[in-house]
C-alpha positions as CSV (number, residue, x, y, z in Angstrom):
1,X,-15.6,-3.4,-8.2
2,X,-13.9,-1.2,-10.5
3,X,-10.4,-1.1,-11.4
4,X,-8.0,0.5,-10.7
5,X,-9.1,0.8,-7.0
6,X,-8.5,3.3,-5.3
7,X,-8.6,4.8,-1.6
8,X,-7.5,7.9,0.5
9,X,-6.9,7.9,4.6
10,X,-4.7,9.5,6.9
11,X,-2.3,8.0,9.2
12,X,-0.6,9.5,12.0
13,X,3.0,9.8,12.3
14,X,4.6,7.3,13.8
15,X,1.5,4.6,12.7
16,X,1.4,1.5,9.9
17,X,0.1,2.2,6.9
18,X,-1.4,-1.4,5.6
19,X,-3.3,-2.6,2.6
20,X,-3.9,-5.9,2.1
21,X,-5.2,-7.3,-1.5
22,X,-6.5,-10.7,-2.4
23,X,-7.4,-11.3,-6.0
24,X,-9.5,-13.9,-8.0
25,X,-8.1,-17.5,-8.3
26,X,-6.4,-16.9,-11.3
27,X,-5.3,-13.3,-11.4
28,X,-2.7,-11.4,-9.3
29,X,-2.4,-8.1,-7.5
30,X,-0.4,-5.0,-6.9
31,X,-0.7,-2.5,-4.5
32,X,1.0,0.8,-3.3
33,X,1.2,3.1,-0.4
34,X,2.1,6.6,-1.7
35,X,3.3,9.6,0.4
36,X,0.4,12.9,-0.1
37,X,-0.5,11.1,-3.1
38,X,2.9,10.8,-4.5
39,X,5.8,9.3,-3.8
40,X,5.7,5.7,-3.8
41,X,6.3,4.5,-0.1
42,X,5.3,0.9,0.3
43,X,4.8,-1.8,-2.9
44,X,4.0,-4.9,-3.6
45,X,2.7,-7.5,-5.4
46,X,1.2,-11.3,-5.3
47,X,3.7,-14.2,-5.2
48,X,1.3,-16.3,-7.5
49,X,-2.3,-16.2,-9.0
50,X,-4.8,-15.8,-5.7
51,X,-2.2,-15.1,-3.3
52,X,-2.8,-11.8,-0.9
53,X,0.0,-8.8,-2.2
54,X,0.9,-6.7,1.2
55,X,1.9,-3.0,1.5
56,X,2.8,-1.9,4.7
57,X,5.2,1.1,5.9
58,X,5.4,2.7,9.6
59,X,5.2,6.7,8.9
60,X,7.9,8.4,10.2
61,X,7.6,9.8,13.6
62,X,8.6,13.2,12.6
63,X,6.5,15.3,10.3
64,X,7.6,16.0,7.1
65,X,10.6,14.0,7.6
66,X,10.9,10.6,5.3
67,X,13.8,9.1,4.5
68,X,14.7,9.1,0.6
């Protein structure tokens, strides 16, 4: 796979948004959740070397309507 990765989906308001990333042995990962492509919603980032780095938010459950 090539890097940086990269993938677009829709979630409904009111859903979880969730990536999950699990890297080699001896590498670590980072991964974010942005808002239309933009603002950075959800981060994170692998405690150690081969350990899984989680992102997850719940959208909010009005439209248009994040908290900053």
């Amino acid at each position: 796979m090539n890097l940086p990765w990269k993938m677009t989906v829709v979630v409904r308001v009111g859903e979880q948004a969730r990536v999950e990333v699990l890297p080699v042995d001896t590498a670590k990962a980072d991964c974010r959740i942005l808002l239309d492509g933009v603002r950075v919603v959800a981060q994170g980032t692998s405690p150690a070397p081969g350990e899984l780095a989680v992102c997850a938010v719940t959208t909010s459950s009005t439209p248009g309507k994040w908290s900053r």
